[in-house]
C-alpha positions as CSV (number, residue, x, y, z in Angstrom):
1,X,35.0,-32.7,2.0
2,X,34.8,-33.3,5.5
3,X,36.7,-31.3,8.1
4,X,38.2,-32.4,11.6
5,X,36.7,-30.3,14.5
6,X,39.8,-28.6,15.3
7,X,39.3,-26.8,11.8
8,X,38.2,-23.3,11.9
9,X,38.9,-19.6,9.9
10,X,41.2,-18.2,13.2
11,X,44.9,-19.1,12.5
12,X,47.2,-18.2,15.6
13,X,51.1,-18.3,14.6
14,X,53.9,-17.7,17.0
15,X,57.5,-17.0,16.2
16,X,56.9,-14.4,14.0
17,X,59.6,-11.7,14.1
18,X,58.7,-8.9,16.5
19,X,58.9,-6.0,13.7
20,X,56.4,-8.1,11.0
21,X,54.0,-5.1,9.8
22,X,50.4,-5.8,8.8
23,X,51.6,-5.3,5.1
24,X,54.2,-8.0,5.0
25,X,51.4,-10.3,6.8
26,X,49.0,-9.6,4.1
27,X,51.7,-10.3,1.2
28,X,52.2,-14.0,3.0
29,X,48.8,-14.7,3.4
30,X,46.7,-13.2,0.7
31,X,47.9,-15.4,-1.5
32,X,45.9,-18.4,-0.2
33,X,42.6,-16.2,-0.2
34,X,40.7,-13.3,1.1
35,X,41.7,-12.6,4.5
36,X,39.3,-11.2,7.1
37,X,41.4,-9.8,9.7
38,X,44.4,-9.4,10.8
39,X,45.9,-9.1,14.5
40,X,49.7,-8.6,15.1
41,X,50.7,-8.6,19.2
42,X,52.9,-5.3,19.9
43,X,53.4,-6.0,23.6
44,X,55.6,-7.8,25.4
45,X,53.2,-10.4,26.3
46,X,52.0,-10.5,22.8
47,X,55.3,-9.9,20.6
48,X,55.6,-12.8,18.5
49,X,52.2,-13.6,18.2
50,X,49.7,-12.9,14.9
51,X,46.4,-13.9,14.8
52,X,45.2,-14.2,10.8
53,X,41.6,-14.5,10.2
54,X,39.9,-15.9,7.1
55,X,36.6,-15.8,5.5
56,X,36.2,-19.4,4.6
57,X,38.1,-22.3,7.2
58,X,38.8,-24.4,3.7
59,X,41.2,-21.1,3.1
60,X,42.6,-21.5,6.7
61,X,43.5,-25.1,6.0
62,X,45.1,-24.6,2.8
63,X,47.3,-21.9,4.2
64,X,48.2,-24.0,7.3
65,X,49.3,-26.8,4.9
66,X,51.6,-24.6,3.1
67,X,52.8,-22.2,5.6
68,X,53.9,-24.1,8.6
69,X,57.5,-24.0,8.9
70,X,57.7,-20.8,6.4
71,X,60.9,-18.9,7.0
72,X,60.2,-15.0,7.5
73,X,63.5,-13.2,8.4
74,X,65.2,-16.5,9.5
75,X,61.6,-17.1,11.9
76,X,60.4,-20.5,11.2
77,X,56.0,-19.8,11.9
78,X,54.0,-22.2,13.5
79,X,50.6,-21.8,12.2
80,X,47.9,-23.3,14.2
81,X,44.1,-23.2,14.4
82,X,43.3,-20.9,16.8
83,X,41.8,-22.7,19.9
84,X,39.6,-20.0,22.6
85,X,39.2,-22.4,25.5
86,X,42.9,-23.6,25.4
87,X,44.5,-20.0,24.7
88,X,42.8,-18.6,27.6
89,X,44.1,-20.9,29.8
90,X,47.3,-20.7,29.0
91,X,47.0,-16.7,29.4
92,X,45.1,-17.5,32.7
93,X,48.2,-19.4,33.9
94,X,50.4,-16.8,32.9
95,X,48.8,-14.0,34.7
96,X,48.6,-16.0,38.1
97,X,52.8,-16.6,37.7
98,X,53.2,-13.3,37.5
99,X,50.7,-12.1,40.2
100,X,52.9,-14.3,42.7
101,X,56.5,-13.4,41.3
């Protein structure tokens, strides 16, 4: 099966509630397939924010098909593939707001 380019094994999800622990990540996410790593934002420019990463981006794709719009403590996710060049940007622009606020 062919994959779109956008596919990879990084999933970045936002609206996650701010006091998720790594265990109750694992027990959403294992179940899909072995996960690699996983990153959980603790401050206030990251709260909200998990990164999940899989061994295999098949696995990542099953899990954003079933798990986008997965209710966690009455937090809808947004699961997304996780994109380096677009992210950076975004934190890029962030950083320059606040330098002139």
């Amino acid at each position: 099966m062919q994959l779109p380019p956008k596919v990879n094994h990084v999933l970045y999800m936002w609206n996650v509630p701010f006091n998720i622990t790594s265990k109750e990540v694992y027990d959403i996410f294992d179940k899909y397939s072995a996960i690699y790593q996983i990153l959980i934002g603790t401050n206030k420019d990251t709260r909200g924010l998990t990164f999940v990463v899989y061994e295999d981006i098949y696995d990542a794709k099953t899990v954003i098909d079933h798990l986008f719009g997965f209710n966690v403590a009455n937090h809808y996710l947004i699961v997304l593939y996780y994109k380096q060049v677009k992210m950076s940007k975004k934190f890029d622009q962030e950083k320059k707001e606040d330098e002139i606020a």
